[in-house]
LUMVEX-479598 format. One record per residue: x, y, z of N, C-alpha, C in turn; residue in three letters. Coordinates in steps of 0.2 Angstrom, whole numbers, plus 2048, in hexadecimal, padded with zeros to 3 digits. Layout:
LUMVEX-479598
XYZXYZXYZAla ...
//
This chain:
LUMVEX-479598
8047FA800800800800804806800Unk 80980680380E80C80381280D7FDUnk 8128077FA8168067F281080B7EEUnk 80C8077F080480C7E98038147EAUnk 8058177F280581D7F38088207F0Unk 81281D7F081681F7EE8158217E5Unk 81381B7E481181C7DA80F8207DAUnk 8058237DB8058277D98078317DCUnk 80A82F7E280F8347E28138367DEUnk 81782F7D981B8347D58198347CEUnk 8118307CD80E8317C580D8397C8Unk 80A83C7CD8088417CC80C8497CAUnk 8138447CD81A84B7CE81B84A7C7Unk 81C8427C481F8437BE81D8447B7Unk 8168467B78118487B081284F7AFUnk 8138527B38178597B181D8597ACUnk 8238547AE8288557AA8268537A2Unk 82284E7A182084A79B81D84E798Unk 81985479C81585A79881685E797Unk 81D86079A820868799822868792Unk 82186478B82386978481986B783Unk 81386778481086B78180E871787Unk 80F87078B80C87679080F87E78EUnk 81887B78B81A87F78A81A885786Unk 81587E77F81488377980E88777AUnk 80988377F80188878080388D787Unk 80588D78980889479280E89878CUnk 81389578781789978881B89B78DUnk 82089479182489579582B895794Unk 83189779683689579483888F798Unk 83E88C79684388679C84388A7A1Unk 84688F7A48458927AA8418917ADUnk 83B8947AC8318937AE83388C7AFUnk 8338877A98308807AB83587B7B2Unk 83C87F7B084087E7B683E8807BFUnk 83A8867BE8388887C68308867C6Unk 82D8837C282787F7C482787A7C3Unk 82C8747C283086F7C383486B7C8Unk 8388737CB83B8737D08388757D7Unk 83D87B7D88398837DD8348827DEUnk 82F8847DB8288857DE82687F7E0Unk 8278797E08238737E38278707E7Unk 82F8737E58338707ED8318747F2Unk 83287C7F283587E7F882C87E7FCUnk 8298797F982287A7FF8238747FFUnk 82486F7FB8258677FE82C867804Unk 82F86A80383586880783286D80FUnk 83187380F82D878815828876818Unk 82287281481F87181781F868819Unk 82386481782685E81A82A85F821Unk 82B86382482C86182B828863830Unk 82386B83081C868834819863835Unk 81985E82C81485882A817855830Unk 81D85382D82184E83182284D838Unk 82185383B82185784381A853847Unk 81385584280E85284180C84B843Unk 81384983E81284083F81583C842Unk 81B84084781D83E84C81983F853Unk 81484085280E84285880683F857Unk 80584184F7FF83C84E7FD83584BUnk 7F68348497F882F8457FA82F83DUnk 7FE82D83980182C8357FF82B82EUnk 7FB82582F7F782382A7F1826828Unk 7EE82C82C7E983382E7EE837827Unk 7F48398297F683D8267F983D820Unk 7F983681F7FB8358167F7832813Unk 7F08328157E98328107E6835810Unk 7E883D8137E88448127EC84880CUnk 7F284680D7F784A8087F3847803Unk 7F18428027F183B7FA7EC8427F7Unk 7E68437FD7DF8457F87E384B7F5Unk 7E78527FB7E88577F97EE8597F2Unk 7F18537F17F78517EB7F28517E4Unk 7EF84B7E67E984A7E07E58507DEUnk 7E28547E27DD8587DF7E485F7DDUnk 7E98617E07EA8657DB7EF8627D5Unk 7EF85C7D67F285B7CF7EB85B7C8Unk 7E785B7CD7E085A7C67DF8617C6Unk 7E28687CC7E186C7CB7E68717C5Unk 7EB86D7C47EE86F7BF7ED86E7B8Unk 7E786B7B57E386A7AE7DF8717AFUnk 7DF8747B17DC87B7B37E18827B1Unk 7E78807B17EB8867B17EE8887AAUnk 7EB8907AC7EC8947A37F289A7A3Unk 7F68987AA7FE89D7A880389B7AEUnk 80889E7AD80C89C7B280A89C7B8Unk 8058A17BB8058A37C280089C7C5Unk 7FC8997C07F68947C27F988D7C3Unk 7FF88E7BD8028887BF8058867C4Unk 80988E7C680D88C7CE80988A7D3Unk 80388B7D37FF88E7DA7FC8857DBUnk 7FC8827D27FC87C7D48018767D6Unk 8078787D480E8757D480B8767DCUnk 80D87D7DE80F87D7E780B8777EAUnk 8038777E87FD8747EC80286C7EBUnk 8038697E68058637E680A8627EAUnk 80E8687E88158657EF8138657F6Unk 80C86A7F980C86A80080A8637FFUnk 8038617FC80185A7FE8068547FDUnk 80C8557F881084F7F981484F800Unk 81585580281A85580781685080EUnk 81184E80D80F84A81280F841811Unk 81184080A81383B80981983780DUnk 81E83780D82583380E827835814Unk 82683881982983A820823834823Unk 81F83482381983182681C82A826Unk 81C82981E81B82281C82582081EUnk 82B82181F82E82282082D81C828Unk 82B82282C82B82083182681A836Unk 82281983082081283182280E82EUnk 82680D82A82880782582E80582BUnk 83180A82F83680983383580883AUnk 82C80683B82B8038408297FD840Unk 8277FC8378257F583782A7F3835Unk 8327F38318377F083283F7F0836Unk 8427EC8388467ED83E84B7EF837Unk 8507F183A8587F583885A7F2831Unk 85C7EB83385E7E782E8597E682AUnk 8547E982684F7E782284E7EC81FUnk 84D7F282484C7F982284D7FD81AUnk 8547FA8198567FD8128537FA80CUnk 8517F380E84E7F18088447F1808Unk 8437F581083A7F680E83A7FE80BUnk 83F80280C84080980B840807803Unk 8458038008458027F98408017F4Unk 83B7FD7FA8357FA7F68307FD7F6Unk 8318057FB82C8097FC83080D7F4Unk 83680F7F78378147EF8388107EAUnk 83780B7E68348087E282D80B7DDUnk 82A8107E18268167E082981A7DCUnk 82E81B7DD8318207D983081F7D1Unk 8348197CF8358187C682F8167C4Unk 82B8117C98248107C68208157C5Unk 81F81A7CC81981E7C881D8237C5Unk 8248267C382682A7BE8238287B8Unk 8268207B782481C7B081D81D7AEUnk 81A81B7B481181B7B180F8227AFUnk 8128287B681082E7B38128327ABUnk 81782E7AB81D8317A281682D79DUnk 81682579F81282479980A827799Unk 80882779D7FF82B79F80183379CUnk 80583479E80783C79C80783C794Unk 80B83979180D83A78B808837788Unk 8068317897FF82F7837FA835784Unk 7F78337897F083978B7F183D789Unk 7F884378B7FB8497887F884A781Unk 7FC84477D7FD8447767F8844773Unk 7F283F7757EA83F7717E5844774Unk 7E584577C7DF84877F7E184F782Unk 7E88507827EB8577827EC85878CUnk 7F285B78D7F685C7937F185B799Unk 7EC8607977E786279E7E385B79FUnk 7E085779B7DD85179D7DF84C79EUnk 7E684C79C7ED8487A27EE8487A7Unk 7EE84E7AA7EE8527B17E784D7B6Unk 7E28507B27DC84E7B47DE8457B6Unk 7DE8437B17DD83B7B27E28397B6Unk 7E783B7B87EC8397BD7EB83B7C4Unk 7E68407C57E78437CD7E083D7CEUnk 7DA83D7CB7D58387CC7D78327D3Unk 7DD82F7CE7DC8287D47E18297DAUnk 7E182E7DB7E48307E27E182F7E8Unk 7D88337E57D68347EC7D382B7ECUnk 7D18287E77CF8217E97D581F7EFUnk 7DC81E7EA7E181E7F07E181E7F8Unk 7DF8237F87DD8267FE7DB824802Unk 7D48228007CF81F8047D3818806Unk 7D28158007D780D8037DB80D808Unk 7E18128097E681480C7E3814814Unk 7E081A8167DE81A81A7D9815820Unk 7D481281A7D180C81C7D580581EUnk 7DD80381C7DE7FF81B7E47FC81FUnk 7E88038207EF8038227EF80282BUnk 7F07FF82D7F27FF8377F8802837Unk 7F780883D7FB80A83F7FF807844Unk 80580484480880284980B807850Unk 80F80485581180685A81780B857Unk 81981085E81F81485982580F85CUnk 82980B85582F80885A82E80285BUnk 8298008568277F985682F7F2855Unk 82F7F584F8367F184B83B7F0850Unk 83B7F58568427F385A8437F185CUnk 84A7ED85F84C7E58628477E986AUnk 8477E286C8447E187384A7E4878Unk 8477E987C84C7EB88184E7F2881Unk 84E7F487A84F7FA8768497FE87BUnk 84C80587E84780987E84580D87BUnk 83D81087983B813873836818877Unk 83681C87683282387A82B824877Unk 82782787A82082787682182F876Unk 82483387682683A87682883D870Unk 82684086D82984686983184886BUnk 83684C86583B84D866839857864Unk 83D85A86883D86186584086285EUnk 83C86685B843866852847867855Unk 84886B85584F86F85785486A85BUnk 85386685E85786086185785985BUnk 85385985885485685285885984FUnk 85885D84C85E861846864862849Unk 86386485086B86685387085D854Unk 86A85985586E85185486F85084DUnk 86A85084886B84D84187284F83FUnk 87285984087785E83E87E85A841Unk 88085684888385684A888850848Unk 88584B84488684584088A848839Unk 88F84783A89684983389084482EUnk 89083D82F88E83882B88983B827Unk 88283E82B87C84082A87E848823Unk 88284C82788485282288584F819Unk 88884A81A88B84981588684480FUnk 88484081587E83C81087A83E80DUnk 87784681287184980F87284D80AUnk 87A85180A87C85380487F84F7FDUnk 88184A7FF87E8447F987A8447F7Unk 8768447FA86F8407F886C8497F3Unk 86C84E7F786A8527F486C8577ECUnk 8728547ED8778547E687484E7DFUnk 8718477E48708437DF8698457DCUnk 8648497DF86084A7DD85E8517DCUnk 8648547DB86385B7D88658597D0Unk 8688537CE86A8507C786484D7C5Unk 8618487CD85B8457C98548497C7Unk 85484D7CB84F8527CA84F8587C3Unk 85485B7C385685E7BD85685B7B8Unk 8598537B68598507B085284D7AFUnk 84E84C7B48498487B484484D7B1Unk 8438527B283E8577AF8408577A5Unk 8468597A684685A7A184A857799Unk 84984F79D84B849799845847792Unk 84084779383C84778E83D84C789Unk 83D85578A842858786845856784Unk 84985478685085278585184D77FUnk 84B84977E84984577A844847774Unk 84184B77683C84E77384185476BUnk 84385877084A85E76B84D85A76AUnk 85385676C85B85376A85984F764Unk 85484A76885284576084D84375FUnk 84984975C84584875B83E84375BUnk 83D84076183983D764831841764Unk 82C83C76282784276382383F76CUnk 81F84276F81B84477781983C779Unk 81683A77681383077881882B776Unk 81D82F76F82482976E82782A777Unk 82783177682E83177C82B82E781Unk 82783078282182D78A82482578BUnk 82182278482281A78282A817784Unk 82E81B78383481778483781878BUnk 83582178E83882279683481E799Unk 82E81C79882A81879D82D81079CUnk 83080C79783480579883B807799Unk 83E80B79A84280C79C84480E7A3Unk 83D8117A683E8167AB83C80D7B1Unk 8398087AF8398027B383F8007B4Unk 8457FF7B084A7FE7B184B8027BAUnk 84B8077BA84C80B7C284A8057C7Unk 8448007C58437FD7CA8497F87CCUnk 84D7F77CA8527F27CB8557F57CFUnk 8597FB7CF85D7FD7D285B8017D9Unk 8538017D88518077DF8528017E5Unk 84E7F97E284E7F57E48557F37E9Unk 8597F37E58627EF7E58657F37EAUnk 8617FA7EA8697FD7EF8667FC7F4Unk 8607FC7F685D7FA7FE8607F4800Unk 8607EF7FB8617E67FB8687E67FDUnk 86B7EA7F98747E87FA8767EB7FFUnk 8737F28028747F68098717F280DUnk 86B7ED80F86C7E881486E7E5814Unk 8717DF80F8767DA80E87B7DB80FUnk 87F7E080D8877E38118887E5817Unk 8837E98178827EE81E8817EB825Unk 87F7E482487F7DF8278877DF82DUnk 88B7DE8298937DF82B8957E382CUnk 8957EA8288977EF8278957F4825Unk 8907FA82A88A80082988F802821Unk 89580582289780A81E894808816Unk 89180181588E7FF81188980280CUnk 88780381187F80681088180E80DUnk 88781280B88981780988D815804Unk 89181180589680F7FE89180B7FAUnk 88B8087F98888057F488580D7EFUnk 8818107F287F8167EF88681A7EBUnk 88A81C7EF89281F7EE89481D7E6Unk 8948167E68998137E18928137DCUnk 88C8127DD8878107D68888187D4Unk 88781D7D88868237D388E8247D1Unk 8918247D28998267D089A8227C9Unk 8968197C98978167C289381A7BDUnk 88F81E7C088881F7BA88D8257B7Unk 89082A7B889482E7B589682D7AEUnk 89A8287AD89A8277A58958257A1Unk 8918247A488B82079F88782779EUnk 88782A7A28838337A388983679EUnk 88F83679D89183A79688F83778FUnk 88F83278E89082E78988882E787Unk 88382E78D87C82F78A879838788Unk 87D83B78A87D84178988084477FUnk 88484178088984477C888840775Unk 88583977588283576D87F83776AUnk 87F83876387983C75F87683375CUnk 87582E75E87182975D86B828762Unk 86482C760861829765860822767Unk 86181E76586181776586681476DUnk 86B81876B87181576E86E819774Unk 86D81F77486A82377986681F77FUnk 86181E77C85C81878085F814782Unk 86481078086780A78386C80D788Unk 86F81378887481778C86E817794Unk 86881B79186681C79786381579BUnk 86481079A86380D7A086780B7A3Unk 86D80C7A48738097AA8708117AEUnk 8718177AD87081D7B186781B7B5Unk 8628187B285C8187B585D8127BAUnk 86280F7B98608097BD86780A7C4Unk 86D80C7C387280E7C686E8157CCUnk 86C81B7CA86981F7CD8658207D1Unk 85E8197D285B81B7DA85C8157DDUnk 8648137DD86780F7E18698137E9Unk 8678197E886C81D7EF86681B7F3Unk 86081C7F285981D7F485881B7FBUnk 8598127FB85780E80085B811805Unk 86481080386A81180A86881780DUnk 86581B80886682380B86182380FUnk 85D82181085682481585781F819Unk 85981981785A81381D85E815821Unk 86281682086A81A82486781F828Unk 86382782686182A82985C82782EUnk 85882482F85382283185781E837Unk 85B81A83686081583986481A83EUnk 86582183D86B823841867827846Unk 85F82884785C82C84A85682784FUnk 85682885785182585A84B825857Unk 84881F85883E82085583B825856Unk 83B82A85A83683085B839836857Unk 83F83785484283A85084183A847Unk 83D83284783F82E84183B83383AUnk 83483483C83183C837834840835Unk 83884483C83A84A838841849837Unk 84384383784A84183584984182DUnk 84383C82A84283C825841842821Unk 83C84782583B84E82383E852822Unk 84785282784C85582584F85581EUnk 85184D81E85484C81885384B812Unk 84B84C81384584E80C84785680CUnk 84885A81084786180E84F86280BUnk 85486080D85986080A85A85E802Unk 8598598058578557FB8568597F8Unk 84F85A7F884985D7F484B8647F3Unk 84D8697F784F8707F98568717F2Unk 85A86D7F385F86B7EF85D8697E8Unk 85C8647EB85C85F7E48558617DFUnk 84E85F7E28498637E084986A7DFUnk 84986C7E38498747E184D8787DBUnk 8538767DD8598787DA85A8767D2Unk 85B86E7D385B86B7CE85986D7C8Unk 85386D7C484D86E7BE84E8757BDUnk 84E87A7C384E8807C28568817BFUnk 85D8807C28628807BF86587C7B8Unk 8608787B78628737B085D8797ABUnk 85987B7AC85587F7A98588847A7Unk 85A8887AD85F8907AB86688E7A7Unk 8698887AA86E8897A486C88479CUnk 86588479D866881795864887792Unk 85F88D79585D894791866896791Unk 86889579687189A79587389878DUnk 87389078C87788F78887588E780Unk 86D89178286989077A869896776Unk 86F89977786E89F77087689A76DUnk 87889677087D89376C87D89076AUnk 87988A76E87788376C870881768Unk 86B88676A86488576786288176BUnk 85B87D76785887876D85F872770Unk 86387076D86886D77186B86F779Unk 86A87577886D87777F86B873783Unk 86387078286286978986786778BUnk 86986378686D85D78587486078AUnk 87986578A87D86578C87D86A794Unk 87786B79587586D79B8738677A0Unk 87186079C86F85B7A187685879FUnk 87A85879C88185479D8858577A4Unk 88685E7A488B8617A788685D7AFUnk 87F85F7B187D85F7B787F8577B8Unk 87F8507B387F84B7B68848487B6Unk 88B84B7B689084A7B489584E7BBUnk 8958537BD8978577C58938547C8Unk 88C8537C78878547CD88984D7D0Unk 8898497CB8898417CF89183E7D3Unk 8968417D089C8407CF89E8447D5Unk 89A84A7D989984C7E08968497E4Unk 88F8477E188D8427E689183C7EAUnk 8938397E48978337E889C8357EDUnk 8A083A7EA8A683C7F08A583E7F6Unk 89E8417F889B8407FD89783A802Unk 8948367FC89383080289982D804Unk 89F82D7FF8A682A8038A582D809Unk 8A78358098A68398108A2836816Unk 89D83381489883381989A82C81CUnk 89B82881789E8208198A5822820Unk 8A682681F8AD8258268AA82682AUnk 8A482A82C8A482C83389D828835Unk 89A82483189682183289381C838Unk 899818839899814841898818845Unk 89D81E84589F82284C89682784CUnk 89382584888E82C84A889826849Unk 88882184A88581C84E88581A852Unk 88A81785588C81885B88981F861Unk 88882585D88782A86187E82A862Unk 87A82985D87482585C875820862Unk 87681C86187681586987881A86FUnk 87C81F87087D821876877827878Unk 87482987486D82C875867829877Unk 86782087386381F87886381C87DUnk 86981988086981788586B81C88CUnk 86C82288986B82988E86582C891Unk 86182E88C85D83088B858832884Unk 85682C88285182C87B84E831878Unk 84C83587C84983C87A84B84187EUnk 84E84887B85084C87F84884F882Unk 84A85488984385688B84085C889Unk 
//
């Protein structure tokens, strides 16, 4: 059930990118525009207002609150088949990202009471596993519909089975204890933690600095080229809006192998050795760097396609380690807004940033390049941005055990500060 939340969370994020060429030809937007309603405007309120949610879900009931978001997500993505300028579409971009920000902080921190440590990475994977599915579904729903029945009733038909979602969600999910999954013995507090001692603890973890800037680097790449990858394919070579749909959606399945794998191989290793659970993420994104020039830079669409799956399936490999690790370094009553934290960093960075700066430097570089300029503005971001990422999770791998260990002496001192 958490897996189906998660789909149509991102059919709903991901119809936008499939539909940014015709929207762009009826609003008259430029790459800039489509980059800060892409990016900006549906981060900086999914990320802002993800830690009240999260605050929220460390004190109420959980599965109250993310059959809430589902309806609020749904209805304004139906509300965005309604919008006739830029101003109408942000207003519904914002609406989308408040109500997603009650997704993943919630569901986070019950997946982490229903499974213990050594499990964790691999239910966190299976939860984001949502990722390339509902991108997929929403790329091919977007580009076919788009294509015959036109952008706005694409819009429409995708925010629809949200609220059914919803309802089932609500009716069907059992709330567990907080601290369920814990070994027996373990104390777990039924208290709230104050933010502010959350963040001054998270902030205080070298390991945690470093993952989250990782993580936020990786998806200032995945975010940036994610938006503007259909482009990409649409201008460089000539693909027409249901072609391209058609191949990102078989292609964008492959992501399931890897979303799946990094969870798998981070509990399998991690088993012996935490620092695991950072070097598996570290080295896939470091591999994908050549495959990211070389898909960039071929004027064979063919070849293209085939470049792009080592990057789709290498890429939401960090997924599972990274949120398992965080979730892992913070006691149960901190586990929401731990999740909340490292969503607002991500998303603040990666989402916000991301689309909006692959956007600006492709308008920089198209009085030279023309519509090509995509092309060598999604090279340059997937090419530093990932090749930083990984040197960062090395970063994070050193200090790892030691800021564990200070996780165990918080709880055995005192669980919750007062």
């Amino acid at each position: 059930m958490f897996l189906l939340v998660y789909i149509i969370n991102f059919v709903d994020r991901q119809i936008f990118s499939i539909l940014i060429e015709p929207i762009r030809a009826e609003i008259h937007l430029s790459d800039t525009q489509l980059g800060l309603l892409g990016g900006i405007a549906f981060a900086i309120f999914y990320t802002f207002a993800g830690i009240p949610i999260a605050r929220w879900a460390d004190r109420g009931t959980r599965k109250n609150i993310v059959a809430l978001a589902i309806v609020i997500w749904s209805v304004m993505t139906m509300f965005t088949s309604t919008a006739k300028s830029f101003g109408s579409l942000l207003i519904a971009r914002i609406g989308v990202g408040v109500g997603e920000a009650g997704c993943s902080p919630p569901i986070h921190s019950l997946i982490s009471d229903y499974y213990p440590e050594e499990k964790r990475a691999t239910a966190l994977s299976t939860y984001a596993l949502g990722i390339p599915i509902g991108g997929a579904i929403g790329t091919l729903a977007g580009g076919w519909i788009g294509e015959y029945f036109g952008w706005r009733t694409a819009f429409l038909v995708v925010g629809l089975p949200g609220i059914i979602v919803a309802a089932v969600f609500y009716f069907t999910i059992k709330e567990p204890p907080r601290g369920f999954s814990e070994p027996e013995g373990v104390p777990v507090s039924k208290e709230t933690v104050p933010l502010m001692d959350t963040m001054k603890f998270m902030w205080g973890l070298r390991s945690f600095r470093h993952l989250s800037f990782a993580g936020a680097l990786h998806a200032f790449v995945g975010y940036g080229v994610g938006l503007f990858l259909p482009s990409f394919f649409i201008r460089v070579h000539g693909f027409g809006l249901a072609e391209t749909s058609t191949y990102l959606f078989l292609i964008g399945l492959t992501g399931m192998i890897g979303t799946y794998l990094g969870g798998f191989l981070g509990d399998r290793y991690g088993k012996n050795d935490k620092r695991w659970y950072m070097g598996i993420p570290g080295i896939a994104t470091f591999v994908s760097v050549p495959f990211a020039f070389l898909f960039y830079t071929t004027s064979d669409p063919i070849l293209a396609l085939i470049l792009a799956i080592p990057a789709y399936i290498l890429g939401p490999m960090y997924l599972g380690p990274t949120f398992a690790m965080t979730q892992t370094l913070v006691p149960p009553a901190m586990r929401s807004l731990a999740s909340a934290i490292l969503l607002f960093i991500l998303n603040l960075i990666g989402l916000g940033l991301g689309p909006v700066f692959a956007g600006y430097l492709s308008d920089l570089l198209k009085p030279e390049y023309g519509e090509e300029s995509i092309r060598y503005s999604l090279l340059f971001l997937a090419v530093f941005g990932n090749a930083w990422s990984a040197l960062h999770y090395y970063l994070a791998s050193r200090t790892l055990r030691e800021d564990l260990k200070a996780k165990d002496r918080l709880a055995d001192s005192d669980p919750v500060p007062a």
